[in-house]
C-alpha angles and dihedrals in degrees: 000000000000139000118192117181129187101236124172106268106252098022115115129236145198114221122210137168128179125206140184097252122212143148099266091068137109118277085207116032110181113223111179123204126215150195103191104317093331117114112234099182147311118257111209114203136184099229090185084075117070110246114262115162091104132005117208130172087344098309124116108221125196112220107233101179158312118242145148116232112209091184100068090232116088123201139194116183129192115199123207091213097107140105102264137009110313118208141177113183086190149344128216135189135208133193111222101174124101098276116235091252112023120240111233090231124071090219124134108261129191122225085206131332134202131203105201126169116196127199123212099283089050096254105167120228095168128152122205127229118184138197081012107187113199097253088062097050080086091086095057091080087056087051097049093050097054101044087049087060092044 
């Protein structure tokens, strides 16, 4: 599975992704992270453990990385090659460095953000959601829960 987003070359992004974790998952989920198509580093994740860097609207997210794209075209890719299933029920992106024209409120804010679901043979259902403020992630519960009934 991929993610490209379109990011403004030079700014800087954390990088984040969240998972349902269980036994039957991989132990080393690659995730690959890429400017254009450069490669800027393998992540490597127990997907066994439920993800806990950050918790947001419920959700537990695993940092993957932070990293400045020169490119313009930020990429996360999750490889199947591991030694269970490998998921990611979402990844999200923040920019981190100082915006071109700064927001008033001091609040997280998401360049773009996709909800994907993925089944056992890594077919994608996923939703986009971009300039997210904090207030608005509410809605990604919502989300979660419908595409999980469709």
């Amino acid at each position: 599975a991929t993610w490209s987003f379109t990011v403004s070359p030079g700014a800087t992004y954390r990088i984040a992704s969240t998972w349902s974790a269980g036994s039957n998952r991989a132990s080393a989920a690659r995730f690959g992270l890429l400017d254009g198509g450069s490669s800027l580093g393998t992540v490597l994740v127990d997907q066994r453990q439920s993800p806990g860097d950050v918790t947001s609207q419920g959700a537990g997210w695993e940092e993957l990385g932070v990293v400045t794209v020169s490119s313009g075209v930020l990429q996360v890719r999750l490889s199947n090659l591991a030694d269970g299933f490998v998921i990611a029920d979402a990844v999200r992106i923040e920019e981190v460095s100082a915006p071109r024209s700064a927001p008033s409120s001091p609040s997280s804010q998401f360049s773009l953000l996709e909800l994907a679901l993925f089944d056992e043979d890594l077919s994608k259902t996923s939703r986009w959601f971009p300039n997210l403020s904090g207030a608005e992630l509410s809605v990604i519960d919502q989300l979660a829960q419908t595409l999980v009934r469709s």
